[in-house]
N, C-alpha and C positions, 0 to 999 in steps of 0.2 A: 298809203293815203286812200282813203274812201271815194269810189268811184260817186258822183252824182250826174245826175243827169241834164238836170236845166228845165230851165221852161220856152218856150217857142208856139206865139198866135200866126195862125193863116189868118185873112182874111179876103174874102172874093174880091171886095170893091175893092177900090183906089184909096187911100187915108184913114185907111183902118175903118171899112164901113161893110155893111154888111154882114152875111151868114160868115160865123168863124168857129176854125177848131184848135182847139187848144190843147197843145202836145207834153208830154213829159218825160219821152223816151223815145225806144226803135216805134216807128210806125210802119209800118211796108205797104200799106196802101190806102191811099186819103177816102178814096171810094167806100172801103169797109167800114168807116166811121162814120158815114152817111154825109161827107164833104164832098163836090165835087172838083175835078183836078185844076179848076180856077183858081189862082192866087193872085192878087192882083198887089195885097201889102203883105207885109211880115213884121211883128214885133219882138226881137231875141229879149227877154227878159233875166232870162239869164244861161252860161255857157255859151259853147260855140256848137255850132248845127252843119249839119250837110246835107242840102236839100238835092233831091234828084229829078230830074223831068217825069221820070216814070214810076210804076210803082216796080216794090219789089226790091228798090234801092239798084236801079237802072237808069241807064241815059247819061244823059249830060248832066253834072256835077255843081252846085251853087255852094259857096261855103257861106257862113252866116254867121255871124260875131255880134255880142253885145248890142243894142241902137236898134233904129225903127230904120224900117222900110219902106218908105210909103207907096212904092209906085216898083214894078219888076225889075225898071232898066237901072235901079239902086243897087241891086244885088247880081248884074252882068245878065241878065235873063234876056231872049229876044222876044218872049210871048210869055205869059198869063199860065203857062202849064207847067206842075208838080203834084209829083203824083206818090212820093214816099218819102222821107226823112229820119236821120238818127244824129243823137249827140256825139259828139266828139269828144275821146276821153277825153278825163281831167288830165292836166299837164301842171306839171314844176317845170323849175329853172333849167332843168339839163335839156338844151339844144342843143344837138348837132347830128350831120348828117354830111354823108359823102355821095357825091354824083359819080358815077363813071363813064367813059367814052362809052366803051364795048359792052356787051350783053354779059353776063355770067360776072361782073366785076372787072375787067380788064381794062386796059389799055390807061389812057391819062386817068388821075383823080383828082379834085378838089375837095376838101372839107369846108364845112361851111357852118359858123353855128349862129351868123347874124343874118338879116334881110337882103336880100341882093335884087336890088333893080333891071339890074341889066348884067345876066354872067359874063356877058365881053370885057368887063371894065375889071372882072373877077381875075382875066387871064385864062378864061374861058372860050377857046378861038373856034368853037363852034357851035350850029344853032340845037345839037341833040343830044340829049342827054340818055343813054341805053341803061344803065341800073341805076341802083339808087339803096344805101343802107341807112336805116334813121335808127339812131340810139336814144337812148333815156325816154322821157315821158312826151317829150313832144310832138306837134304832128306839121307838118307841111303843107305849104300849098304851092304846087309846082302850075306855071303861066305859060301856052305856047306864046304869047308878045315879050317883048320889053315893057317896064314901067306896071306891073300886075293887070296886064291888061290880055285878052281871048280867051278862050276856054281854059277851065283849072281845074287842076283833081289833087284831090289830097290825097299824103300817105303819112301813114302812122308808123310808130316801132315797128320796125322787121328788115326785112331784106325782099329787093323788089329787082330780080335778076335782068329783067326785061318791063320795058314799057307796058307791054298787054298785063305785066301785074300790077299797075295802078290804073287797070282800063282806058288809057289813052289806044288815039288813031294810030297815031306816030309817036315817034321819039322825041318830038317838036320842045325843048323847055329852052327858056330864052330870063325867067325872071324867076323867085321863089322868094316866099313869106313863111314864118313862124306864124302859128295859128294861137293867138290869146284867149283864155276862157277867162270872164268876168262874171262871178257870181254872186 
């Protein structure tokens, strides 16, 4: 399947008003395009995106799906700043993905290939998740809350031995979504 990319508008103001730039691919820093790191809307027009506080594809992590934005607190953001973004492959139908207790793969597992609210309710009797393998084309978004709510950070295809490989603080994961691309 043919990778594409998507399309995705910043926009400074509030309601899509405003100086805006408009994306097609990896960006690594909103400043080199002569935007500055204000974002106040977002329009995904098409694909799924991963917006970062910083440039360079640093910071804290925004995932961003099909729909409008109008305002930052839409998209879990606590302030107005993004400073680089890329799409997120294309995905087919093969979800799934296993959590483990321990670092390196050990200890308890779960597989998982649909949305989990809250992994307690999973048989999940604790709040951290230490690795993590994602198979097929899809990609993740791992929630320290329950109900896809506080900080998220996605991971894609691979194997993710330890938490510092999907740049989380901690091992904190409490909820996890399947990431849709609509194009």
């Amino acid at each position: 399947m043919a990778q594409r990319s998507g399309k995705i508008t910043f926009y400074e103001g509030r309601h899509f008003s405003g100086r805006k730039l408009v994306v097609f691919g990896d960006c690594d820093n909103f400043q080199n395009r002569g935007f500055m790191n204000r974002v106040n809307s977002i329009r995904v027009e098409s694909g799924a995106w991963i917006g970062f506080d910083h440039p360079d594809f640093r910071g804290q992590q925004f995932i961003l799906e099909h729909g409008d934005y109008p305002d930052f607190v839409r998209w879990n953001g606590h302030s107005d700043h993004m400073g680089s973004c890329r799409p997120v492959g294309m995905h087919g139908e093969h979800f799934r993905l296993e959590i483990f207790e321990g670092c390196n793969f050990t200890g308890q597992c779960l597989e998982l290939t649909e949305d989990c609210p809250f992994l307690l309710s999973q048989g999940w009797a604790k709040k951290c998740v230490n690795a993590i393998k994602v198979f097929g084309d899809g990609a993740w978004v791992l929630y320290e809350e329950p109900n896809y709510r506080g900080r998220m950070f996605l991971v894609e295809r691979g194997d993710f031995r330890s938490f510092t490989d999907w740049e989380a603080p901690s091992a904190r994961v409490q909820s996890l979504r399947r990431v849709a691309n609509f194009f």
